[in-house]
C-alpha positions, -999 to +999 in steps of 0.1 A: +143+491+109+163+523+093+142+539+065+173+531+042+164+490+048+132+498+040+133+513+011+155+478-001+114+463+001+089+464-026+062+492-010+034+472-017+051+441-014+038+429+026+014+412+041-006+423+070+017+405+096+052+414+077+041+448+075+032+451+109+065+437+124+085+465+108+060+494+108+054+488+148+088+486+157+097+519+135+068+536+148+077+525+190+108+542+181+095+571+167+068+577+196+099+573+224+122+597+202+094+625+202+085+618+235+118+626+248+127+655+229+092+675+223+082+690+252+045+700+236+041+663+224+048+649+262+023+671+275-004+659+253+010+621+260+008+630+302-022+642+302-049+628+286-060+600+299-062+572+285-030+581+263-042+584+224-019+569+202-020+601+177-020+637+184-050+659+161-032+675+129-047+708+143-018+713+167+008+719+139-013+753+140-013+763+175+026+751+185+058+751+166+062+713+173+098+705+168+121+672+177+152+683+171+174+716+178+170+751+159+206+750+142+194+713+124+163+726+109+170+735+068+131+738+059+097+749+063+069+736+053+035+755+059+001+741+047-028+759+027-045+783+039-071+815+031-063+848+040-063+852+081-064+811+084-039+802+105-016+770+086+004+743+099+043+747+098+064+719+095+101+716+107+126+695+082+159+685+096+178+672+064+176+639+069+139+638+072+134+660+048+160+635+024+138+603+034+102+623+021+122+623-009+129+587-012+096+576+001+075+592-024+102+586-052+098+546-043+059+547-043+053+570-071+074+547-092+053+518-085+028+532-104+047+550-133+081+529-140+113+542-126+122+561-153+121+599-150+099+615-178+092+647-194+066+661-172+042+691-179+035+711-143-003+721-142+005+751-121+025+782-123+061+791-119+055+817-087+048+791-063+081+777-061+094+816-057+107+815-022+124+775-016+128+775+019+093+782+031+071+763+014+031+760+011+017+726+004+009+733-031+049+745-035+058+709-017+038+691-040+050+706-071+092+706-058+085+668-045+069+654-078+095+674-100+119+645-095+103+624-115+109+651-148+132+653-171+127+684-194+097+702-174+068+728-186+047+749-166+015+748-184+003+782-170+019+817-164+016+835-130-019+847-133-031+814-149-038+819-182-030+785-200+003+791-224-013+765-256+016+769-278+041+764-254+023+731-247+016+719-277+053+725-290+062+706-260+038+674-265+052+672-303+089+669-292+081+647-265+050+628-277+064+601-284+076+593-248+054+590-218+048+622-201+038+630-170+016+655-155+011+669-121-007+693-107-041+699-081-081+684-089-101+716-090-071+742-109-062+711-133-103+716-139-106+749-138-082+763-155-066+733-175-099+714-191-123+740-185-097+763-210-091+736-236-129+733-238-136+766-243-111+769-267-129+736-284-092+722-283-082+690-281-045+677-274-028+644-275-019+629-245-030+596-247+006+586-236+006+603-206+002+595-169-017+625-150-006+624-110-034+645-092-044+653-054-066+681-035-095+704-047-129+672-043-150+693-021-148+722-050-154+696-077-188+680-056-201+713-055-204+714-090-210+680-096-179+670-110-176+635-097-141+613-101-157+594-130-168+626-147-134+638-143-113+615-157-137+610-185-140+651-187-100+646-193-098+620-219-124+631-243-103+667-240-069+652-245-072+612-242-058+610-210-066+574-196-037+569-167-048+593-141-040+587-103-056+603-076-033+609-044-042+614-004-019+636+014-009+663+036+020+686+045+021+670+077+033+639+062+050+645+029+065+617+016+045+589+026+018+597+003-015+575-004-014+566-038-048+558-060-046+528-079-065+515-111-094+502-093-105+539-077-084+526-041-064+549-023-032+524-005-011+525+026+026+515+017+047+500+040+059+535+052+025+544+064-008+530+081-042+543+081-072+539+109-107+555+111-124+568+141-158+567+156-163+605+164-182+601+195-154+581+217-125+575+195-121+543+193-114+527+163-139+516+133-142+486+116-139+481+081-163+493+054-172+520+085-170+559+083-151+574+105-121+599+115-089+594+093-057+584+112-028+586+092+006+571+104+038+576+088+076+558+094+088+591+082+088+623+104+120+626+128+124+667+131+089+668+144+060+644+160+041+636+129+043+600+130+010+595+141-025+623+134-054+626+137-072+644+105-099+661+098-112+639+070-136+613+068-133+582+052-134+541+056-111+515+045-122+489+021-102+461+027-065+447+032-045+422+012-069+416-014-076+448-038-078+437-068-049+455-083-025+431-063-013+454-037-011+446-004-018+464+024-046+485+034-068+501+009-095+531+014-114+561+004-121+597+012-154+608+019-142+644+026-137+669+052-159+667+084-183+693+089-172+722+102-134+717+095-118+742+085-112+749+044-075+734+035-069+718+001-044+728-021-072+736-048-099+748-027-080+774-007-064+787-044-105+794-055-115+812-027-086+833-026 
């Protein structure tokens, strides 16, 4: 099945069994496609034995893992990273890079309407300087700016928070839903943190707060997801607020939190955990590796990685929010990985 037939489905909308007609067939394609036409995926596939069904995320920062020619590639992606880190880079061809776009546009919706909204950016302008080679944090920002209408960045370049600006914003627009986006720890840090300081509070009880990255900076100050969402709505009465689970590796086909605390797999992606010792693959309720698989990624062999996160799924079918599919949550990174998120690599620089 195309992507475009796809997206005709409800992303939440499939059982276990429909899912896994389409999402095995798309991905059997995808895993023959890269086989043939990415030399450094082939050699992984011929020689480990047995096989693995996913290659470890880490390789998108040794190889320039491509699928399709030079002249075809528009973009590049590269992921966070602290000084002298080495990042992943990511190869778009347009039409993957168009299908990202659609993806996340169809999931995000299911969990803020379809209308576009006026939308207050928790970051600052200079990350978006240079369009064609982006940094996660630049991705997230350009991918979730389709859902805006009129748009605000809520900080100048060296992150100091511009109040008026914001507040002039949320009284021409407060009577519409607005929506924010932006990363855990600097929407923290510099967003709440400020306001409190300040001993100000601002009304944005209508609002739906999109958020993703920066929990390993937040634990270490014990900041857990409970204290921060009710951090946020005694500061400005924020009460939608939606963690996501993702990675430049996979744009697009993003895990989205739902009211219940439960990150989901739509029907453009999959998720599996795995034991560390042998690799095989955990039951639910278990901790274990993250595997995240995606319908998406053409112009290079991310269809199927392995992570360095650590998590178990909860259950399929039957969350309680009426989603189906698979449902989960992130412990963190494993020990030893290296520092990556969004948030976290912004602190330490």
């Amino acid at each position: 099945m195309e992507i475009e037939d796809m997206l005709k489905i409800s992303p939440y909308s499939l059982d276990k069994e429909s899912k896994q007609k389409i999402l095995s067939e798309r991905l059997n394609y995808l895993e023959k496609f890269h086989y043939e036409h990415c030399k450094e995926f082939r050699a992984v596939k011929d020689n480990l034995t047995p096989s693995p069904d996913f290659i470890p995320v880490r390789l998108f920062k040794e190889f320039d893992l491509k699928s399709v020619p030079d002249n075809e590639i528009i973009k590049l992606m590269t992921s966070s990273g602290t000084t002298g880190q080495s990042v992943s880079r990511i190869f778009l061809d347009r039409s993957t890079a168009l299908n990202q776009q659609k993806v996340m546009s169809k999931i995000v919706a299911d969990f803020t309407g379809a209308s576009r909204m006026p939308m207050i950016i928790l970051d600052c302008p200079a990350v978006l300087k240079k369009r064609e080679l982006l940094t996660a944090r630049g991705a997230g920002i350009l991918g979730f700016s389709i859902f805006g209408t009129k748009k605000i960045y809520a900080f100048d370049d060296d992150m100091n928070l511009k109040l008026d600006d914001l507040k002039e914003f949320i009284n021409e627009f407060g009577e519409h839903k607005i929506l924010l986006f932006g990363f855990t720890f600097m929407i923290w840090q510099y967003f709440y943190k400020t306001l409190k300081n300040l001993n100000t509070r601002l009304n944005l009880n209508n609002a739906v707060l999109i958020h993703g990255g920066g929990w390993k900076k937040l634990a270490s100050e014990s900041v857990s997801a409970d204290e921060f969402k009710k951090s946020l709505n005694e500061i400005c009465g924020l009460v939608n607020i939606h963690d996501y689970y993702g990675m430049i590796e996979q744009t697009g086909s993003i895990f989205m939190q739902c009211e219940h605390g439960n990150l989901h797999a739509s029907i453009f992606s999959d998720i599996k955990t795995r034991r560390p010792n042998d690799f095989s693959e955990c039951n639910f309720n278990e901790r274990g590796i993250i595997q995240v698989i995606s319908a998406l990624p053409v112009s290079y062999p991310g269809h199927s990685l392995l992570t360095e996160d650590e998590g178990e799924i909860l259950g399929e079918d039957d969350c309680p929010c009426g989603r189906l599919g698979k449902y989960f949550k992130v412990h963190g990174r494993l020990k030893g990985a290296e520092l990556r998120g969004c948030s976290d690599t912004y602190e330490r620089r």
